[in-house]
N, C-alpha and C positions, 0 to 999 in steps of 0.2 A: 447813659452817663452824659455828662454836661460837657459841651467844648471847651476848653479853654479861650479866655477872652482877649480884644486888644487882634494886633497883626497878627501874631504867630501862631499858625494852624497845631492841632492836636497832634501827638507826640504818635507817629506810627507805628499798628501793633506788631508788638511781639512776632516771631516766625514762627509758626506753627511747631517746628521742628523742635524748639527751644520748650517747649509746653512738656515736649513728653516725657513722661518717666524713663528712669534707666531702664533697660530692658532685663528682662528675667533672662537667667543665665542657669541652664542644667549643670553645665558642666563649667568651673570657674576658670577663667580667662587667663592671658597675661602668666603660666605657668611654664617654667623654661619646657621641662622634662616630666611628662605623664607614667603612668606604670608602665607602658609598655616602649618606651623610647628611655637608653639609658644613656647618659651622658658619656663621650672618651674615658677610657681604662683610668688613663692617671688624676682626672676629676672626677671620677665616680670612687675611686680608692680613698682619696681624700675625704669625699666626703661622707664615706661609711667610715672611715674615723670620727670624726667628728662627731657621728650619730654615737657610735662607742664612748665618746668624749660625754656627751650628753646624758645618755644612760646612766652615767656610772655613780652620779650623785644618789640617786633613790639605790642603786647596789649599796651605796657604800652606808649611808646614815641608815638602813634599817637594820641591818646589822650592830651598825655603831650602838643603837639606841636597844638592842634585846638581847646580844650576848653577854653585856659585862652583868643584867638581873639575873642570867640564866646561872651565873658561875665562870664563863671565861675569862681565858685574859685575853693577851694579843695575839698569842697563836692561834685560840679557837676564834677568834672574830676575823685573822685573815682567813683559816680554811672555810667559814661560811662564804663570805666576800670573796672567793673563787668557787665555789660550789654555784651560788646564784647568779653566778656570770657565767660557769659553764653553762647551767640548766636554760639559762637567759637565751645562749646561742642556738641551743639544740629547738626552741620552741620558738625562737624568731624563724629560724629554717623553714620550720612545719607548720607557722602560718604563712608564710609568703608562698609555699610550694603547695599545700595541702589544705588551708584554710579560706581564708576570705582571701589572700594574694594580694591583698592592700601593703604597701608599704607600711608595714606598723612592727613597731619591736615591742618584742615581749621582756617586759624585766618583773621587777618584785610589785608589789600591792601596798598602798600603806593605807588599802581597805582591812586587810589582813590583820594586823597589829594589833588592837583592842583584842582581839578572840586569843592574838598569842599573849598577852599577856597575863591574859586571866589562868590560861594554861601554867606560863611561869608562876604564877600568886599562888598557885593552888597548895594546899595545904599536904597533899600527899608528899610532896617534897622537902619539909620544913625537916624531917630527919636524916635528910641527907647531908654530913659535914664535908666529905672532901669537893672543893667547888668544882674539880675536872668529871667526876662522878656524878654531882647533878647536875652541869650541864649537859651532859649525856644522856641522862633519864629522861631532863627535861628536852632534850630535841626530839628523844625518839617518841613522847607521846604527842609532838608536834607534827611529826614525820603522821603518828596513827589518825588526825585529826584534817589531815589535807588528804589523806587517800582517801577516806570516808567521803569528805568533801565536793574530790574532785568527780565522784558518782552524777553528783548532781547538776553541773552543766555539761558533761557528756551525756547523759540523758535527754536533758531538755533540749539542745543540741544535736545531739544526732539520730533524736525519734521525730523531729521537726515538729516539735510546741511550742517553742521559740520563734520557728520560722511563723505559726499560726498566730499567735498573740503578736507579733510585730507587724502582723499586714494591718492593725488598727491606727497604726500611728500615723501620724499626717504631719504634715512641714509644721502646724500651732505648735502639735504637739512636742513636736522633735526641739523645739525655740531652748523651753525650760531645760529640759535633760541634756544637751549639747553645750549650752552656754554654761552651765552648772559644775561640767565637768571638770572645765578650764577655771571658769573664778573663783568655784566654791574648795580651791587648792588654794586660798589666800594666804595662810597660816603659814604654808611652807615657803612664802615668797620674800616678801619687806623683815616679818618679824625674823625669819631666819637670818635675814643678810644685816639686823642689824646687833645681831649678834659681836661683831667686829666692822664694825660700818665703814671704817679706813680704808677696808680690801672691800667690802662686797661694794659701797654706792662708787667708789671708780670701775669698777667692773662693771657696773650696770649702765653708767652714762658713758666707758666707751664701747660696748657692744650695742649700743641705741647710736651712738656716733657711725660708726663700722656698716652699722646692721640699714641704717635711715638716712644718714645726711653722706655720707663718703660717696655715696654712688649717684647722687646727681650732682654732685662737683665735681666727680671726674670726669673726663670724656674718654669715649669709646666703647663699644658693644659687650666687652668682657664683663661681666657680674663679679668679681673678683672679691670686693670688698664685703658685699652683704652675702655673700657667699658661702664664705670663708670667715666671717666675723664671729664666729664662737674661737675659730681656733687661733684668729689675732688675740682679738680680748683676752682671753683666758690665757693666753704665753702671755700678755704686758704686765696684766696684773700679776699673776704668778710669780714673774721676775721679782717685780714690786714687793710684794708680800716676804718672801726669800731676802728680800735686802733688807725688808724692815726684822726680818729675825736673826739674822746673823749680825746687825746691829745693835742688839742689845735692846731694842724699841720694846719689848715687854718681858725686860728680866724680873724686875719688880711687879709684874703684875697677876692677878689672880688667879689660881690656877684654870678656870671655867673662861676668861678671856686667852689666859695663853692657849686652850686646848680650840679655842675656835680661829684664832688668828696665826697661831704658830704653823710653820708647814713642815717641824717637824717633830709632831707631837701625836699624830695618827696611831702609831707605832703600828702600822699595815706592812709598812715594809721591813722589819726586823722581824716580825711574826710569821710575813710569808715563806716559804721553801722555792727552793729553785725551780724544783720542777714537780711536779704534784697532778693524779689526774684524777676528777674526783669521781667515787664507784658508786653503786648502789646500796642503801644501807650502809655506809660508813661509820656510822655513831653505834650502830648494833641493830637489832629487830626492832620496827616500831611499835609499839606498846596504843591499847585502843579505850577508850572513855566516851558511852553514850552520849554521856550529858556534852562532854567536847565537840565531838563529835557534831551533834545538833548545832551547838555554837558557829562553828565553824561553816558547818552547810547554810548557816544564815549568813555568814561574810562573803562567804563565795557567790551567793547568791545578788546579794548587793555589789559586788566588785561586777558581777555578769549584768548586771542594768546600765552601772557606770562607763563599761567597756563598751557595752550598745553603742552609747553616745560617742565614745573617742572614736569606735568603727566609722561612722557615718561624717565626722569630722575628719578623719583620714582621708577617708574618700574624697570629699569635698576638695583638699589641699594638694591631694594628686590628679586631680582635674578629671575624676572619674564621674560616672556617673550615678545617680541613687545606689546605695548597694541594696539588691532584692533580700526579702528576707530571707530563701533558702540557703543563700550564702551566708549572709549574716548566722543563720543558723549552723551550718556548718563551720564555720569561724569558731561558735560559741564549744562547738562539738572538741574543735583541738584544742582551746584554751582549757576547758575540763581536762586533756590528756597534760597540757602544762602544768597545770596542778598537781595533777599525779604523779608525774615525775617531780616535782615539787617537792613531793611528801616520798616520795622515794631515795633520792639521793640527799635528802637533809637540807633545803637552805632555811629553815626555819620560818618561812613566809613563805605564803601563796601568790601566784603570778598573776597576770592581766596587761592588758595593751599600755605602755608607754604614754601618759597625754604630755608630756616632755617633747620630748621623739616625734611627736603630731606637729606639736608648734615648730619644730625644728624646719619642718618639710613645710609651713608655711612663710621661715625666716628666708630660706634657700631657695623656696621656689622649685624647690625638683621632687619631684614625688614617685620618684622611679624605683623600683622594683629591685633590682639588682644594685642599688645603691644603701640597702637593706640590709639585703642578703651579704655585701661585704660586713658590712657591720656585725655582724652577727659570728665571719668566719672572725674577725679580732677579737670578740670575746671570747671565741670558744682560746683562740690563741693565748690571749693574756689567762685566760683562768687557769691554763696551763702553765706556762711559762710566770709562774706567781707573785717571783721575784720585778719583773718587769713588770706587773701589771698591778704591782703596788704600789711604782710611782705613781702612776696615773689617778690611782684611787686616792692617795695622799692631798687630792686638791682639796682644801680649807672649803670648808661646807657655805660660808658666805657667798663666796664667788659662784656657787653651785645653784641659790636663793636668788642669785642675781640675772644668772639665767632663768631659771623659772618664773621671774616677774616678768618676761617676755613672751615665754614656750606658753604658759597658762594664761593669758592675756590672748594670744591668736588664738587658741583652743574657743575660749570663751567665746570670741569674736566670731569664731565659724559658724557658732549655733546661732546668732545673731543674724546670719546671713543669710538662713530661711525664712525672715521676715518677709523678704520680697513676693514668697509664695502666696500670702496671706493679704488679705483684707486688714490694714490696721485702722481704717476708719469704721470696723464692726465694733459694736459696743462687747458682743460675746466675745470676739477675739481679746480688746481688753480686759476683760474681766478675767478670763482662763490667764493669761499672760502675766497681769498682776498678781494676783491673787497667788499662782505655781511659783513666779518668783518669790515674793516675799515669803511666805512659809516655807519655801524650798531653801531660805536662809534664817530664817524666824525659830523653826522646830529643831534644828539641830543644833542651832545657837544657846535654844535652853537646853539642849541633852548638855551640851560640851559644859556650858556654864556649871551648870548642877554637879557633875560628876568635878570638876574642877575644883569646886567648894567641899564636896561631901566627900570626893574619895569614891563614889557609887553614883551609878548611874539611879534618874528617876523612879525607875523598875525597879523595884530591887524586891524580892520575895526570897525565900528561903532558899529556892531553886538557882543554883548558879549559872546555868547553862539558857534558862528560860529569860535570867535577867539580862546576857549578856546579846540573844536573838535577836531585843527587844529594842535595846538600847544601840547597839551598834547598827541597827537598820535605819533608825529617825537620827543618826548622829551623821550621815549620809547626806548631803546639799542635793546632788543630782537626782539619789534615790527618790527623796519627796516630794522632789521640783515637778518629776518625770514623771512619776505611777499618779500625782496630782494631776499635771494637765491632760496626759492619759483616762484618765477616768471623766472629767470633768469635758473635756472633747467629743469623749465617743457617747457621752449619758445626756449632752445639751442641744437636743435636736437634729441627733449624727441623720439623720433621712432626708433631711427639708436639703431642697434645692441648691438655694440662698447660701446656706451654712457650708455648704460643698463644696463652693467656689470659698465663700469666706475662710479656710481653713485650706484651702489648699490642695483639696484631693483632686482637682481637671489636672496639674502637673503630676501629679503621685502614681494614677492610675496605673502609666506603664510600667513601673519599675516594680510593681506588686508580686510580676511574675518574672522568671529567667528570661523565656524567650520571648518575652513581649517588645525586647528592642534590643534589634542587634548590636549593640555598644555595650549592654551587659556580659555578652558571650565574650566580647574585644580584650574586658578588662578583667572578669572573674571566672574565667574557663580554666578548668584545672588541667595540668600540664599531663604530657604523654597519652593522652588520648582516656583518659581517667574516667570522663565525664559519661562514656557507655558504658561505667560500672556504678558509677555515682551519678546518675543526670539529675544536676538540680530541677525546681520547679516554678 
């Protein structure tokens, strides 16, 4: 290059130091509290409420949205809405102690809900008049349809076929399926919260206040604000909301506005009982349909791809390292057993890992283990305790959107984060990247559209159970994003050298196996000495 002319000498270079890229980071930085360092009693108590706080939006709208087709009114929709908060606790337990041990909470699925519905449409019901009597029939062949179900990732799960197909994946490949899980939840984030936009866009711009801007205006070491900023947010607005109804602010208004703005229009809390514990087979015996059945083992199956991704994004946010996939597999092994209690005790929906719950443990910063596990004794508490636990459920489903425009936005961002593993000056890595995103939003976009319009999905044959496999699988973001870059990864030159490095597998290698780095024993070694009757691989 040319000097500069005239007196003044050429502008001295750069320091080397300044050149270099960020450095690649296994395990993410900057995390107050990892899985196995738990915060003080009375800040870890807090903040497994909060986690409860958080959860309870996906407990409470899937219910909201399948009891009142089923035939209930507000007593059967509170008893689901403690049934899926007890079964919620008992299966967050039995992953944190017995599964992958990732801080991740298990709540409901609104992978699930397509397959239930079609259960509810079905026409064996239409002569059923009293509505308490078919909501009964119709849970308990929902009940028959998640046991069938739950076969299928305890299988793949704990025969380790899961754990073999997963050792193909590479940081490319993990980009699409991780970020997917978090954005491709768009639906339930703006459009929900503008439902009532009064209460949900203040909710949202003071929890991004609380959560982003309070804590570097303030001084001093305590994390307080962004901490704690669900459970500020969500008490100011709540107040708020509470004033704007006992003011009269939507007496005139429609009933679908008052039912999303009002806080007290739930009617969770006049429905719930005092004290209630919920048993197995409560609704009666569940009752079983092949064709469901199959339906079903196709939801569960795509909720088990979905949940891959939130696994490894958990990880990530509690500053662990890769999760191997023998644990991964066994993770996948109890969520199969959460299903089945699932379909045991009645909540009408199938379970799978929280991506809520993930972003939470990103907003906070703590990713500790036992900050979970309290979470989890609260739900089993309030599912109990019905009456109190229908407050809490009562919060206005905006403010609920308003979180999840955040929770599913870090989710996103975490599959993002494995960019650094890759090559993104390879033309192949663009192309796999491209190509998995856009169709991994493109393909589902025309399922949702199509059935939106028609009432039926693309599929549709005489076969109700073949149309609903088909159609609920490509209706999936993550699902096509993931089995896309997946295939398109391991079929584009997976041998050559070059491509090895470009995709990421020099960092992947060690985390392939258990014992190949002792930091995976640190974080995913199952407790009391377990691991000489289960040694992973």
């Amino acid at each position: 290059m040319a000097g500069g002319g005239g007196g003044g000498g050429a502008a001295p270079p750069p320091k080397q130091e300044e050149l270099q890229p960020h450095p690649v980071k296994e395990q993410l930085p900057n995390v107050s509290y990892c899985i196995t360092s738990p915060p003080p009693w009375p800040e870890a108590i807090l903040l497994g409420f909060q986690h409860y706080l958080v959860m309870l939006g996906t407990t409470v709208l899937i219910p909201s949205s399948i009891v009142p087709q089923m035939g209930g009114g507000n007593a059967e929709k509170a008893k689901v809405i403690q049934t899926l908060l007890f079964v919620s606790g008992i299966n967050t337990f039995t992953q944190t102690l017995f599964g992958t041990r990732l801080p991740a909470v298990v709540g409901g699925s609104y992978t699930f809900i397509p397959t239930t519905l079609s259960i509810i449409l079905a026409g064996r019901y239409n002569d059923v008049l009293d509505p308490q009597e078919k909501f009964k029939k119709i849970m308990r062949g929902i009940q028959g349809a998640l046991i069938v179900a739950s076969t299928l990732q305890i299988v793949l799960g704990f025969s380790g076929l899961w754990r073999n197909l997963t050792r193909f994946l590479s940081p490319l490949s993990l980009v699409p399926l991780v970020s997917l899980t978090g954005f491709g939840l768009y639906e339930f984030g703006f459009p929900l919260l503008t439902k009532c936009v009064e209460i949900g866009l203040p909710q949202l711009i003071i929890l991004v206040i609380f959560a982003q801007y309070l804590p570097h205006l303030m001084k001093g070491e305590r994390q307080i604000f962004n901490r704690f900023a669900v459970i500020f947010s969500v008490v100011i607005v709540w107040i708020y909301a509470h004033l704007l109804t006992v003011g009269g602010a939507y007496k005139n208004k429609p009933m679908k506005t008052q039912s999303s703005c009002r806080t007290d229009r739930a009617g969770i809390i006049g429905g719930a009982s005092w004290i209630s514990i919920p048993y197995p087979f409560q609704f009666g015996p569940p009752t079983f349909d092949a064709g469901e059945s199959f339906a079903m083992m196709a939801a569960s199956f795509v909720a088990l791809v979905e949940s891959t991704g939130v696994y490894i994004a958990a990880s990530r946010y509690a500053s662990a390292t890769p999760i191997p996939p023998s644990v991964l597999s066994r993770g996948v092994g109890w969520q199969g057993v959460g299903i089945l209690f699932s379909g045991v005790f009645g909540t009408g929906n199938g379970s799978s890992i929280s991506v809520e719950n993930v972003g939470l443990l990103a907003l906070t910063r703590v990713g500790s283990r036992r900050v979970v596990q309290i979470s989890a004794g609260f739900m089993l508490f309030f599912s109990i305790l019905g009456k109190f636990g229908a407050i809490f459920a009562s919060i206005p489903a905006p403010i609920i959107a308003a979180l999840y425009c955040l929770f599913f936005a870090y989710v996103g961002s975490g599959g993002l984060s494995y960019l650094q593993f890759c090559n993104l000056n390879s033309f192949r890595t663009k192309f796999i990247l491209g190509f998995s995103f856009f169709m991994g939003l493109s393909i589902p976009q025309y399922f949702n559209e199509y059935t939106a319009i028609n009432g039926y999905g693309p599929v549709h044959t005489k076969s109700r159970w073949f149309n609903d496999m088909v159609n609920v699988t490509f209706s999936s973001e993550p699902f096509v994003a993931g089995m896309l870059a997946l295939f398109l990864d391991s079929t584009m030159k997976g041998k050559d050298t070059a491509t090895k490095k470009d995709r990421g597998m020099q960092w992947w290698e060690r985390f392939r196996s258990f014992k190949t780095d002792t930091r995976s024993e640190e974080f995913y070694s199952l407790p009391f000495n377990l691991n000489k009757f289960f040694p992973p691989v």
